[in-house]
mmCIF file of the N, C-alpha and C atoms, coordinates in Angstrom:
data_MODEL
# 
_entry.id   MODEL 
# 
loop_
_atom_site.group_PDB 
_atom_site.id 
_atom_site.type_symbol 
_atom_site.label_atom_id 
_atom_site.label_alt_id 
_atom_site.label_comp_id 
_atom_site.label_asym_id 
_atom_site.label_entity_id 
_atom_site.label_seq_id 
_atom_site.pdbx_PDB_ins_code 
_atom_site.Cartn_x 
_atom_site.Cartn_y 
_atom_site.Cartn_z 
_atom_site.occupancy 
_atom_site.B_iso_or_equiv 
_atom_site.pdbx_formal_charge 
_atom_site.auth_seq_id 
_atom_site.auth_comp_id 
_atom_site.auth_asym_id 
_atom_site.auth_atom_id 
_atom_site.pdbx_PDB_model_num 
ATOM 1   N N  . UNK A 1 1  ? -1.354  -20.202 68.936 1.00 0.00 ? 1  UNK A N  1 
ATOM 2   C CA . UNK A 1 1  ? -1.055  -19.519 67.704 1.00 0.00 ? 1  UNK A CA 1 
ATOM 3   C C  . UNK A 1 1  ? -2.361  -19.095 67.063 1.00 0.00 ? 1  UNK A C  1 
ATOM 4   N N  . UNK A 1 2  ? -2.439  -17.686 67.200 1.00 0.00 ? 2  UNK A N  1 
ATOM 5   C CA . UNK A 1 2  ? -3.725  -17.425 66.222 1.00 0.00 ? 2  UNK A CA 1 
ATOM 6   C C  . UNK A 1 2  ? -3.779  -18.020 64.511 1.00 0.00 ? 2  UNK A C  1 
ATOM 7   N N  . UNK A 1 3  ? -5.087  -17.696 64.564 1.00 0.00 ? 3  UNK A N  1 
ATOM 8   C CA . UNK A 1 3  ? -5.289  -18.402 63.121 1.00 0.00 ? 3  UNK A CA 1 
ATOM 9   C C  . UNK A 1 3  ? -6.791  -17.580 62.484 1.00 0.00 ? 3  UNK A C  1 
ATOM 10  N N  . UNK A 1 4  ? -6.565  -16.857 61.525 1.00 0.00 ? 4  UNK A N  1 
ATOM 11  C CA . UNK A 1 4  ? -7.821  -16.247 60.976 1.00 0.00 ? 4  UNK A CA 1 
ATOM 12  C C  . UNK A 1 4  ? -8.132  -15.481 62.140 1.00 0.00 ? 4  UNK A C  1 
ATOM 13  N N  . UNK A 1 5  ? -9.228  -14.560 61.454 1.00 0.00 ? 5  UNK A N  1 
ATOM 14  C CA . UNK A 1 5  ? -10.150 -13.476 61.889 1.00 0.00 ? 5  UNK A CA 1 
ATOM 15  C C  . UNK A 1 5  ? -10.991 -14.479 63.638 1.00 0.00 ? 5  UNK A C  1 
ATOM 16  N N  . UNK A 1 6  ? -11.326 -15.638 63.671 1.00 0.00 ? 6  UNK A N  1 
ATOM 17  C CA . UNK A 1 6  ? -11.567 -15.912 65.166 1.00 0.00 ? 6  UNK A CA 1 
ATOM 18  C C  . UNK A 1 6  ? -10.864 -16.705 66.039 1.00 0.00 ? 6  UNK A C  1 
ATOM 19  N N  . UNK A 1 7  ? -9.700  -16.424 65.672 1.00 0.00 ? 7  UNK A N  1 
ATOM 20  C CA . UNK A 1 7  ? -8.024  -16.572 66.614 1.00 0.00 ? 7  UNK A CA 1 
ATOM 21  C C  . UNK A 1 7  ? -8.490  -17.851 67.915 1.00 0.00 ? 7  UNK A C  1 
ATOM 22  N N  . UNK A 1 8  ? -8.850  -19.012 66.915 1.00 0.00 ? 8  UNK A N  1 
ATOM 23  C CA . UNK A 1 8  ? -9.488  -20.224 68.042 1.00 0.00 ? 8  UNK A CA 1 
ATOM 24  C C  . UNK A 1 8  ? -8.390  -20.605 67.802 1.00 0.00 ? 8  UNK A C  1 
ATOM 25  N N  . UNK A 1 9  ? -7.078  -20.821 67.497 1.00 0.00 ? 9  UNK A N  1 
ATOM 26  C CA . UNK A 1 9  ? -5.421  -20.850 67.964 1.00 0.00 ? 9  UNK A CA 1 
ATOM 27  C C  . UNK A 1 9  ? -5.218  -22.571 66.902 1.00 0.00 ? 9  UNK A C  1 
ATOM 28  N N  . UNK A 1 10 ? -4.290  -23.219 67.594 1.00 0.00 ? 10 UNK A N  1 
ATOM 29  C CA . UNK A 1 10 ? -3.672  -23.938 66.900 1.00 0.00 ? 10 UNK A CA 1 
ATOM 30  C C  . UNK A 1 10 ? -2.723  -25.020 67.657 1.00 0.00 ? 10 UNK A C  1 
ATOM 31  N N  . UNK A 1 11 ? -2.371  -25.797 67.493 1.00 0.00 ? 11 UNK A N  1 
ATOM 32  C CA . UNK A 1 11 ? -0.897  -26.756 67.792 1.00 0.00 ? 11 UNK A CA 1 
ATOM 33  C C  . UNK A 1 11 ? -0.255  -27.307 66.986 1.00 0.00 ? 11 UNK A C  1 
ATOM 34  N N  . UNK A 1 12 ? 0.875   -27.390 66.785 1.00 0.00 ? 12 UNK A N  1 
ATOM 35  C CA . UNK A 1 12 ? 2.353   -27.011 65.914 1.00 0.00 ? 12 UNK A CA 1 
ATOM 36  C C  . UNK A 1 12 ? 2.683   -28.722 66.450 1.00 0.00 ? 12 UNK A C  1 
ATOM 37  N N  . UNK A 1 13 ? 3.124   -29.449 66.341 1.00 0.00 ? 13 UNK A N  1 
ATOM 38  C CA . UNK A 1 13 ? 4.087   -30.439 66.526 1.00 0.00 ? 13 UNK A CA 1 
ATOM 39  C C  . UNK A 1 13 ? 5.106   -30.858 65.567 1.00 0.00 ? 13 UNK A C  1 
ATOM 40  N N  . UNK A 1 14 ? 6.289   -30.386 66.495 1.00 0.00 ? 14 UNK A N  1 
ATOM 41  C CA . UNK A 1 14 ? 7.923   -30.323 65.676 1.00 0.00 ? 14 UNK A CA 1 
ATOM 42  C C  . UNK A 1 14 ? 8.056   -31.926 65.812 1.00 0.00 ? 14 UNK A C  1 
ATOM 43  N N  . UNK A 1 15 ? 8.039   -32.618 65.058 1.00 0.00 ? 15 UNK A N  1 
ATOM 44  C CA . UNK A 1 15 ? 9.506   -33.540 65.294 1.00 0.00 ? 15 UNK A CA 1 
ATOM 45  C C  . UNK A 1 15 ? 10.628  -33.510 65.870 1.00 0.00 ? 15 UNK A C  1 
ATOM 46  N N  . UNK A 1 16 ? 10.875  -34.695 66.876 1.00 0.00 ? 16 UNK A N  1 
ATOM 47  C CA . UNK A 1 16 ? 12.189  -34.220 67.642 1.00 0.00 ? 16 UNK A CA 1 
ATOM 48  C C  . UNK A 1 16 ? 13.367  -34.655 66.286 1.00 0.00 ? 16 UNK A C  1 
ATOM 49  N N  . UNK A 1 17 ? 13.108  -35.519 65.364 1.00 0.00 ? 17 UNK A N  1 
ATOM 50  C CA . UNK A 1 17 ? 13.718  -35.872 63.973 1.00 0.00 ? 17 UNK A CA 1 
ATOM 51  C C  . UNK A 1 17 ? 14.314  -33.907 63.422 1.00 0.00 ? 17 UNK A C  1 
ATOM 52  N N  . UNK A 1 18 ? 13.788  -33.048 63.528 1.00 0.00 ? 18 UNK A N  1 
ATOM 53  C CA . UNK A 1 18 ? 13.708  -31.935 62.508 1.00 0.00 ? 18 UNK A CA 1 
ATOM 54  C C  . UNK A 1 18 ? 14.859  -31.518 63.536 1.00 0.00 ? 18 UNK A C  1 
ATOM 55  N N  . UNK A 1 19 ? 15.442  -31.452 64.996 1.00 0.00 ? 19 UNK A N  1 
ATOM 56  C CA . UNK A 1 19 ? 15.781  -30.647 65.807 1.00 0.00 ? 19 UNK A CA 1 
ATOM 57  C C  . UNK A 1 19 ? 16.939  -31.215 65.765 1.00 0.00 ? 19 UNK A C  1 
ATOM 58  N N  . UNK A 1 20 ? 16.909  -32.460 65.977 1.00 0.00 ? 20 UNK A N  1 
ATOM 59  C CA . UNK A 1 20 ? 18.288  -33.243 66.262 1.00 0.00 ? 20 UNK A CA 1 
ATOM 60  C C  . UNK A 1 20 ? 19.455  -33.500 64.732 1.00 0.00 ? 20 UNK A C  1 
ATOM 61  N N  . UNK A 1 21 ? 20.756  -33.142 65.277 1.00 0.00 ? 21 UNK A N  1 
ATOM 62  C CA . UNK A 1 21 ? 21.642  -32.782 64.377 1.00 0.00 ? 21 UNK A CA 1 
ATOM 63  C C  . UNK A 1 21 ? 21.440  -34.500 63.571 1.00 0.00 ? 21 UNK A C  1 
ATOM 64  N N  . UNK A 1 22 ? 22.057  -34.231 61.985 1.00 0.00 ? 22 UNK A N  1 
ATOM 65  C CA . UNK A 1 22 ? 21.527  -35.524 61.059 1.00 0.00 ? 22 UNK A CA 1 
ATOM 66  C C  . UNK A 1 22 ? 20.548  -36.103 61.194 1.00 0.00 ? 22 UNK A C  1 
ATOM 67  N N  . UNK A 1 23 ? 19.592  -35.554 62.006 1.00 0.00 ? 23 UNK A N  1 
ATOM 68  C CA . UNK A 1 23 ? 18.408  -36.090 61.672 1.00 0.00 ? 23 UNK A CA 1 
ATOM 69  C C  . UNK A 1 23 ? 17.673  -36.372 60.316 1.00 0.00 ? 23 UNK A C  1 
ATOM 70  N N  . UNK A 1 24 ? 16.482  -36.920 59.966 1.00 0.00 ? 24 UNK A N  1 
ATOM 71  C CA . UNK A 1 24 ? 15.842  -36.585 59.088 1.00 0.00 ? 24 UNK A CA 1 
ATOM 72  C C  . UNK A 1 24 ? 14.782  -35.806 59.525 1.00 0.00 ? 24 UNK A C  1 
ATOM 73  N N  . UNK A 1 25 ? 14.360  -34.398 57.992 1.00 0.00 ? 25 UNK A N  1 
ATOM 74  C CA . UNK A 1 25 ? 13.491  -33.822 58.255 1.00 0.00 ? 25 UNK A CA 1 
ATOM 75  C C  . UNK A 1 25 ? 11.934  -34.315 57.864 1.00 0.00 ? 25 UNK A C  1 
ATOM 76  N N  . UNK A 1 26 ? 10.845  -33.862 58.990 1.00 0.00 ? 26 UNK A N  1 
ATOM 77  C CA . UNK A 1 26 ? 10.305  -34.509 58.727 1.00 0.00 ? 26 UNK A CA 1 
ATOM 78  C C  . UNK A 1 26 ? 8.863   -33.688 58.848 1.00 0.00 ? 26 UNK A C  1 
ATOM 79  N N  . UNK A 1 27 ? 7.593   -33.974 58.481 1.00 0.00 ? 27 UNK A N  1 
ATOM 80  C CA . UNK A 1 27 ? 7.024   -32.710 58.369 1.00 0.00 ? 27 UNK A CA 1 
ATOM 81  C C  . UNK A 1 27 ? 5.888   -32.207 59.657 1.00 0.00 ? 27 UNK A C  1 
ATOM 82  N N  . UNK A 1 28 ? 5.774   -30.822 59.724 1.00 0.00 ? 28 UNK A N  1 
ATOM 83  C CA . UNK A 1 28 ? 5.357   -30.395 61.149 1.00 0.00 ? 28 UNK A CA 1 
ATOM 84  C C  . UNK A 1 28 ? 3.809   -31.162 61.013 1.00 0.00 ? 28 UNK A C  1 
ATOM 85  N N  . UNK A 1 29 ? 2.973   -31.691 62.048 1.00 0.00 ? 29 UNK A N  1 
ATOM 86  C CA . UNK A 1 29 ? 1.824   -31.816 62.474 1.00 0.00 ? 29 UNK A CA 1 
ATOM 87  C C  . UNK A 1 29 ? 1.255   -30.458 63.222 1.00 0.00 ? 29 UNK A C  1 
ATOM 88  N N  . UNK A 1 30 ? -0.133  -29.997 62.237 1.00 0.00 ? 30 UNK A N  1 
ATOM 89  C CA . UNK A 1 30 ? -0.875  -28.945 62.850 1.00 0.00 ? 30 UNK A CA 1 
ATOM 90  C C  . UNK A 1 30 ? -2.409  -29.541 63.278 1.00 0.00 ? 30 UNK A C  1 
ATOM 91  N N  . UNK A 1 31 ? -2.397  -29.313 64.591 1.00 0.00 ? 31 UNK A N  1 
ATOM 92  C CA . UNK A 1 31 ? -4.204  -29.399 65.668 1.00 0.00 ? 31 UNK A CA 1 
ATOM 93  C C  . UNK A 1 31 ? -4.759  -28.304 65.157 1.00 0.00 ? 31 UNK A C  1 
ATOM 94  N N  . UNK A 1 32 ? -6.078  -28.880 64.524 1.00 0.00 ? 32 UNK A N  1 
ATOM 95  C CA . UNK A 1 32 ? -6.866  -27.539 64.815 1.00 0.00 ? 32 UNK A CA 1 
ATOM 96  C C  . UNK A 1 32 ? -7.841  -27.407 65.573 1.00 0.00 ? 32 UNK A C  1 
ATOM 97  N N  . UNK A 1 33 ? -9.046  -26.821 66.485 1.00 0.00 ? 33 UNK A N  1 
ATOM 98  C CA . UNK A 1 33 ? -10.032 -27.204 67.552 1.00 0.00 ? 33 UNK A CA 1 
ATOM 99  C C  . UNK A 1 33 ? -10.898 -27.237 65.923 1.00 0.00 ? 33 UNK A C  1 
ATOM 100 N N  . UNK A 1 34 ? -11.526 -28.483 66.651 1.00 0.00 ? 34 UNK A N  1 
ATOM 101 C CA . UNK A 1 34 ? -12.718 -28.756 65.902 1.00 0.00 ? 34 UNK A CA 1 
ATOM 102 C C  . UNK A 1 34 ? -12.593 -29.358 64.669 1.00 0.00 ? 34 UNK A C  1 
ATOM 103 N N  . UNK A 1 35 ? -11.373 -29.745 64.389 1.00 0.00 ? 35 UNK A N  1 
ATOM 104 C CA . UNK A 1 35 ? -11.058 -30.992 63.265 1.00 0.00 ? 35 UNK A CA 1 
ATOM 105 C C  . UNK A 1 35 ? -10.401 -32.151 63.677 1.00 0.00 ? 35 UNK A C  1 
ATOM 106 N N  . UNK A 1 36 ? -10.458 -33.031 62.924 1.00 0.00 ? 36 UNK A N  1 
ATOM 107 C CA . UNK A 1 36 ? -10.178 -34.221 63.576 1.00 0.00 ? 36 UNK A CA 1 
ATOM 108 C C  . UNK A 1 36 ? -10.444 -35.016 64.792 1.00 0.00 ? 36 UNK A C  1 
ATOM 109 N N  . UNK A 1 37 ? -11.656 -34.611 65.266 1.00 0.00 ? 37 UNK A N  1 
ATOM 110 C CA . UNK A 1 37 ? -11.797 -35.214 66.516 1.00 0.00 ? 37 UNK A CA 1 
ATOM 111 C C  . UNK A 1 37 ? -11.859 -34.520 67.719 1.00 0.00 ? 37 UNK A C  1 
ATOM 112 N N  . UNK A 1 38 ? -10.886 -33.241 67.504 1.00 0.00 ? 38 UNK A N  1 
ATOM 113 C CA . UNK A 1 38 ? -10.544 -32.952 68.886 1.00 0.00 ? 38 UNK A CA 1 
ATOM 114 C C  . UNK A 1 38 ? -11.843 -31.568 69.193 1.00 0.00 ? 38 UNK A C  1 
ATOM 115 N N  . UNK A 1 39 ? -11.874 -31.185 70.275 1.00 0.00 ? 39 UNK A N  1 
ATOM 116 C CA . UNK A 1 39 ? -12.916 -30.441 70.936 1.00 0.00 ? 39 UNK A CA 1 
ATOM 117 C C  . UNK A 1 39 ? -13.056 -29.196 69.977 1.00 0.00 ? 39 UNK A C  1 
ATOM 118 N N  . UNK A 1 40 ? -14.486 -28.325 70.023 1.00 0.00 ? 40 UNK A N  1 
ATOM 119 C CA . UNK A 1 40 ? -13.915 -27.175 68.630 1.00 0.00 ? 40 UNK A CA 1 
ATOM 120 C C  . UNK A 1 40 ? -13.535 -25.953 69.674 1.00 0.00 ? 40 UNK A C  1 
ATOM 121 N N  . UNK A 1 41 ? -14.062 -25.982 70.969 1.00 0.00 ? 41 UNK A N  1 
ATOM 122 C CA . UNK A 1 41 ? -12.800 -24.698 72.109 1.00 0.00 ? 41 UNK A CA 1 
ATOM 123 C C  . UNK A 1 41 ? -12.864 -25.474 73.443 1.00 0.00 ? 41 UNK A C  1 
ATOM 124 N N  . UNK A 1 42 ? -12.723 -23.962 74.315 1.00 0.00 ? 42 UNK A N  1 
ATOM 125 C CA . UNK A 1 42 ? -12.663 -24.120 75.267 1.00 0.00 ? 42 UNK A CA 1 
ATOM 126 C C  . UNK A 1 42 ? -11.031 -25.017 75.843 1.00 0.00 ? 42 UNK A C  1 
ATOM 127 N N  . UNK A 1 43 ? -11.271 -25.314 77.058 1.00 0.00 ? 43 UNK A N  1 
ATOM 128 C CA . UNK A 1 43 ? -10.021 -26.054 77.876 1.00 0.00 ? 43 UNK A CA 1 
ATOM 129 C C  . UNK A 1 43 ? -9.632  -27.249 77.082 1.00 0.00 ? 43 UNK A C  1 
ATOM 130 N N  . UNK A 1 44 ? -11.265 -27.601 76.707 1.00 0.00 ? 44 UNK A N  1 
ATOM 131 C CA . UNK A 1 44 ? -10.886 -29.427 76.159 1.00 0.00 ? 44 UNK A CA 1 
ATOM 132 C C  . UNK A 1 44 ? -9.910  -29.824 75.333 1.00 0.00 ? 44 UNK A C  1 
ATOM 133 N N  . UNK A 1 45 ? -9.871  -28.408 74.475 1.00 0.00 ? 45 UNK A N  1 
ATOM 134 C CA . UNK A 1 45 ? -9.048  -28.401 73.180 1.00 0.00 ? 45 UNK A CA 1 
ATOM 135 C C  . UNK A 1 45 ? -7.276  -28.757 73.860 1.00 0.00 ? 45 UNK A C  1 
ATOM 136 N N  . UNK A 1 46 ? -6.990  -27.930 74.876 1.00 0.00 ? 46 UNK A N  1 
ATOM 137 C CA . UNK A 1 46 ? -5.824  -28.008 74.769 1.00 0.00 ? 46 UNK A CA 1 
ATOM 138 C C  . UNK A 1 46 ? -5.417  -29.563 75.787 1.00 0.00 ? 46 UNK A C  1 
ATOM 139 N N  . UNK A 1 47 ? -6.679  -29.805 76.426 1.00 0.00 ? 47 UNK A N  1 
ATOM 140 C CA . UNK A 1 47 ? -6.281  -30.885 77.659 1.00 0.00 ? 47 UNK A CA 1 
ATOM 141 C C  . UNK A 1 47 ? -6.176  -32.696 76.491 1.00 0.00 ? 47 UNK A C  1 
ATOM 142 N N  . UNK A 1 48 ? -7.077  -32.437 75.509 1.00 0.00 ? 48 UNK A N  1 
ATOM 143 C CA . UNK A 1 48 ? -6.776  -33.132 73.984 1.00 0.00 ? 48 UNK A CA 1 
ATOM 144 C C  . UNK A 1 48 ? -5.535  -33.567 73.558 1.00 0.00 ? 48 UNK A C  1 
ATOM 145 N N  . UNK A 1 49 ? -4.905  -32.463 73.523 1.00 0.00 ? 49 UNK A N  1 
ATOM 146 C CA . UNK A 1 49 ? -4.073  -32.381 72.523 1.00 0.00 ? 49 UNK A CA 1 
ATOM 147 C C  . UNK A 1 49 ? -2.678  -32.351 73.396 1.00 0.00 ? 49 UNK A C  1 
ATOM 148 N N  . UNK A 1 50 ? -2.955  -33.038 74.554 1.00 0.00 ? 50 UNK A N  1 
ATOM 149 C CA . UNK A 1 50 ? -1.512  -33.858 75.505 1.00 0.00 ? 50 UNK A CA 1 
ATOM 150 C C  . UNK A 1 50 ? -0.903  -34.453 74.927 1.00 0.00 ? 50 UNK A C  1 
# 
């Protein structure tokens, strides 16, 4: 998922809680490269964020 003017992308994590009928909703987790720890590009970013 791009993001800003240098489209270094993103990861979304749904809750399987938000999908499943009566569930509770619950709120999305966003990766960004280079916060929190994880790699700031390249492959690492996404091999990370398994």
């Amino acid at each position: 998922m791009p993001i800003g003017p240098n489209a270094a992308g993103a990861l979304n994590a749904l809750p399987m809680s938000n999908v499943t009928q009566g569930g509770k909703v619950a709120p999305v987790t966003t990766y960004k490269p280079g916060s929190g720890g994880l790699p700031a590009n390249g492959a690492a970013f996404g091999y990370s964020a398994r």
